[in-house]
Structure formats: C-alpha cells, structure tokens
N, C-alpha and C positions, 0 to 999 in steps of 0.2 A: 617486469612482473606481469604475471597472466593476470588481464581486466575479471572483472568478477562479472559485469555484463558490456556486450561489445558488440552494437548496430553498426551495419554497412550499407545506407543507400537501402532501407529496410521500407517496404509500405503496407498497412493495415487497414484492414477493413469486415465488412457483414457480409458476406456472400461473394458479389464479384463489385460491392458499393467502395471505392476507398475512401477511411476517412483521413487517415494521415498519413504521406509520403513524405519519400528523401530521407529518412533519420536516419542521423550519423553520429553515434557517441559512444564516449567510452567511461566506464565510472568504476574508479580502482579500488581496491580493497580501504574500511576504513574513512571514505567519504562520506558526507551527507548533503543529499543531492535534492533538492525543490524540485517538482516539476511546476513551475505556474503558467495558468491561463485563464481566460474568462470562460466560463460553462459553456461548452459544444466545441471547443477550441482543437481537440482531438488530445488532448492528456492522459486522461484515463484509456482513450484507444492503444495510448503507447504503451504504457505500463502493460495495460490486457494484452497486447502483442508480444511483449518480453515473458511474461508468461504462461503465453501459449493459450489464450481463453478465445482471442479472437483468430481470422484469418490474417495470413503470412501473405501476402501479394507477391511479394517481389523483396530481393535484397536477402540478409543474413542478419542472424540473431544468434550470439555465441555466449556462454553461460560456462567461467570456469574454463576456458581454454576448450567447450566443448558445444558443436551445434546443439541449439535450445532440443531439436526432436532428437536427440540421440541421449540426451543426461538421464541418465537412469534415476538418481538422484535427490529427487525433485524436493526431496522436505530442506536441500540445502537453500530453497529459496522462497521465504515464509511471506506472505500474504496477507494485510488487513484490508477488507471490503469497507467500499464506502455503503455503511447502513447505521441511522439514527438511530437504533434500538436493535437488539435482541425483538424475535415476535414473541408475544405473551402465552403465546402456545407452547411455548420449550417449557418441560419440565424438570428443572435441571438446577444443581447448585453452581455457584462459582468457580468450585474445586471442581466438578465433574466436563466442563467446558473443554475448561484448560486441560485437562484429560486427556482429551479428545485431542490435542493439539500434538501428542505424544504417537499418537498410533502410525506414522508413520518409519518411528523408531523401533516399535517391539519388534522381538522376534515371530517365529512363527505361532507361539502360541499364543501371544496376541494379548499378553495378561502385564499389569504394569508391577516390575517389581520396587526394589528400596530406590534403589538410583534412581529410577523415573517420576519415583515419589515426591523426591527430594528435587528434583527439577522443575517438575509442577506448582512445587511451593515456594522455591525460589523464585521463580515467574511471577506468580499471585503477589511475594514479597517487595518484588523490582515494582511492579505497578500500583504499590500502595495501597494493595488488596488482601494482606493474608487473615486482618482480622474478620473481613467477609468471606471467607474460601467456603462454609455452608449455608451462604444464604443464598435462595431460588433468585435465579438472574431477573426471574419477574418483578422481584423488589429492590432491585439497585435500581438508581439513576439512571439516565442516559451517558454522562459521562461515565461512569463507574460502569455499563456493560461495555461500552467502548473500551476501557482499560482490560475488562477479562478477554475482549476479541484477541485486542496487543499480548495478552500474557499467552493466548493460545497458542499464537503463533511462535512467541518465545518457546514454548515450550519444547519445539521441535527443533531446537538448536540450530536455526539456520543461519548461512556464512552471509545473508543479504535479506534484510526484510524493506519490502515493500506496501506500502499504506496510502493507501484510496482516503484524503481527505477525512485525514483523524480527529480532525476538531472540528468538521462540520455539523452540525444539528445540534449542539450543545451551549449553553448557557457559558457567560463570559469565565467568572471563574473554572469550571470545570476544562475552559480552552488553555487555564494557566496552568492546572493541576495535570494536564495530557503534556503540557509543554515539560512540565519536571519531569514527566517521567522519559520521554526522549530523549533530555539534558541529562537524567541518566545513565538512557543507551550510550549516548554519547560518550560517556565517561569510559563506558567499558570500552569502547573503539567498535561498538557495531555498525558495520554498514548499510545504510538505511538511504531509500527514496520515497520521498515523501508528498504524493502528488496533491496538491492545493492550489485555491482559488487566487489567496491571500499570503500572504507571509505571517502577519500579527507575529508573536508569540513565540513564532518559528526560527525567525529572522536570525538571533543572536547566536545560533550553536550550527549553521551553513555552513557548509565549504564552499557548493558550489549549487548556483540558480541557471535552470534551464525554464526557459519560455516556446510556450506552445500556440500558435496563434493561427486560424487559416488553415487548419490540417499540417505546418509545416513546423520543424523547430526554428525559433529565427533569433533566438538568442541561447550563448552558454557560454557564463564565465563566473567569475568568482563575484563575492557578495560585494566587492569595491566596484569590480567593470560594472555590476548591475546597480548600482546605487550611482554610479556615475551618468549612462546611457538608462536610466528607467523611463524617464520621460520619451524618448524617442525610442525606446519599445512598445507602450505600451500609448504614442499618442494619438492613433485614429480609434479607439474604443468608444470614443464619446457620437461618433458619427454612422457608426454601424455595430452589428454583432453577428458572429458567425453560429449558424446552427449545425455544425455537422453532426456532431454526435448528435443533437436532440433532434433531429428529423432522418437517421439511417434505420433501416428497418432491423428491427431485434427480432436474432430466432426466437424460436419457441423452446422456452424452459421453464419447464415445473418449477413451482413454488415450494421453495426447502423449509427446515424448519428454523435456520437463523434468519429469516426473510421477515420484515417485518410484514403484518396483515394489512392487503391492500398495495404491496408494493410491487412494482411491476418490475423482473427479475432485468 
C-alpha cells in the first residue's frame, strides 16, 4: 500500500542551521503515531518538515505516493498548531473558525454551501462542541479553543491529521476531555500524528511511538518495543538537555490572528 507519509535520509532545518537529520520513516494509512521528545529535541522540526513550513536539506519527503513539493492537494493533510490559546483579538464564533477550515474545499466561488455546512457541524460535534458553535472563541476555555483548532482542521477532510502538542498548556482534565476526542478519531480510523512531550492520556489508543532525541530519530516501534526499551531511550535526559530547536534562529514572520498576544511565531 502507498505510505500516506514516507522520509528517506530526510534533514531539516532554518536557513542553512540543521536541526534534525537522517529521518527515515514510513507511517501507513490508519496509524497513530507519537512523535516523543524532550523540548528542542528536533520533533516539531520533523513534523514542520513533513509539511513543508520549514527547509528540506537534504533526503525526500513523499505524501501519498507523491513528492511533498509537487501535491497539489495540500488540505489532504490537516494540521493542528501547537498554541495555548486562540489570541483574544479573533473576532469570531466557534462555528465561523471551523469555517474557515473548509476553504480549502470550496469551489471557485468560495461560498460554503449545505454539504460543507453539515461538515462543519459534524466537526464541532466530533469535538464535543456543537452546543458552543456561536459562542466568540474569546470565551471558551483553553481546552475548548484547542478543540475548535482540532475541528477546523477536520473540517477539511484530511487523509492525515497532524497535531503540534494538543494537550499542552491545558489544565488536567481538559488533557482527558482532548484525549476522548482522539479515542474518537481513532474510532473512525483517522490517521493521525501526534507530536508530544509526554504520552499521559495518549498512551492507550497508539500504534506506534517514534522518539526524537539530538536532532536524530533514535527510536520506532510499537507501544510494547517502547515500554519495553523506555528506559534506555530515554536514560541520559537526566544528565544533559538538548536545545536545538530553542536556540536556531527563526525567520521573520508576522503575527497572525490565531497567534496568541505576545507569542513569538
């Protein structure tokens, strides 16, 4: 079967900085894939690699049986950002978010009709949100804008959603109430990669855990090899920490409007 994402000897990085070399993986349709690592570990460079946010160095990145710069495609591959909040500048309800998650479905006129209506609200519904669909994102919770991120990205019906640390910056329960909604996903067979620090929460609905540690991946196997070998993946952490991500230099990008105020993009 054609991998739905497929690294060769792939390396990413800011400019000409690398921060993670050698990736080599293949994740099939229908999996659910960890990425874990300690914070700078190059994780999120992987992901933003697979989707094309950072630079390609070197190696191949294939999406669907098709090099990632040639997929025309691109909403078959939905994206949650790691950010603790919505900024309180968005003027916008629940329902209109998720909206937004659709536009790269419409046609040329650009206007949503029944069907995309009805997708939007099934979205809102999967994340335990339809009886908030009109209220301003300013007044939900931190977990509850986190879940309209998740439904946006549903809403563009992608074959792989990818998620920047979806239970980060949120309060315990709401890390259990994000976990049902996954063990959702999960039901329908979406495939989903899900890059975090931790497992917590996560743990139980895995197929398979990849470890990012050093810029390099240095572990991938299923949640038994990793509950087996965790300790000797993960046992020099206590004696050093790597900063790559947190000391590479970031271009210069304007501050959007789901950015929270003060975050630095």
């Amino acid at each position: 079967m054609t991998a739905v994402v497929e690294l060769a000897d792939a390396s990413f990085g800011y400019g000409k900085h690398p921060v993670l070399t050698g990736a080599s993986l293949r994740i099939e349709r229908g999996e659910v894939v960890a990425v874990l690592g300690p914070n700078g570990a190059g994780k999120s460079t992987l992901m933003k690699g697979v989707l094309g946010l950072n630079r390609r160095l070197s190696g191949t990145v294939t999406l669907f049986g098709t090099p990632a710069d040639e997929l025309r495609d691109r909403a078959r591959v939905g994206y949650v950002p790691q950010r603790h909040t919505l900024s309180a500048s968005v003027r916008a309800t629940a329902e209109e978010i998720v909206e937004s998650g659709r536009l790269p479905r419409l046609g040329w006129l650009g206007r949503l009709g029944p069907t995309d209506r009805q997708i939007v609200a099934r979205s809102l519904d999967l994340v335990g949100l339809a009886d908030r669909s009109g209220a301003e994102v300013s007044t939900l919770s931190g977990g509850q804008q986190r879940r309209v991120l998740i439904a946006r990205a549903l809403a563009g019906q992608p074959d792989v959603l990818i998620m920047d640390e979806p239970t980060a910056g949120v309060d315990a329960a709401s890390q259990h109430v994000l976990a049902d909604v996954l063990a959702r996903l999960v039901e329908r067979e979406v495939t989903m990669v899900i890059v975090t620090h931790e497992l917590g929460a996560l743990e139980s609905m895995l197929t398979r855990i990849i470890v990012v540690d050093g810029g390099r991946i240095v572990f991938d196997g299923d949640p038994d090899r990793y509950a087996a070998q965790r300790d000797s993946v993960h046992h020099d952490h206590d004696s050093h920490h790597h900063d790559l991500e947190l000391i590479r230099p970031r271009p210069a990008v304007a501050q959007g409007p789901f950015d929270p105020e003060g975050e630095t993009p």
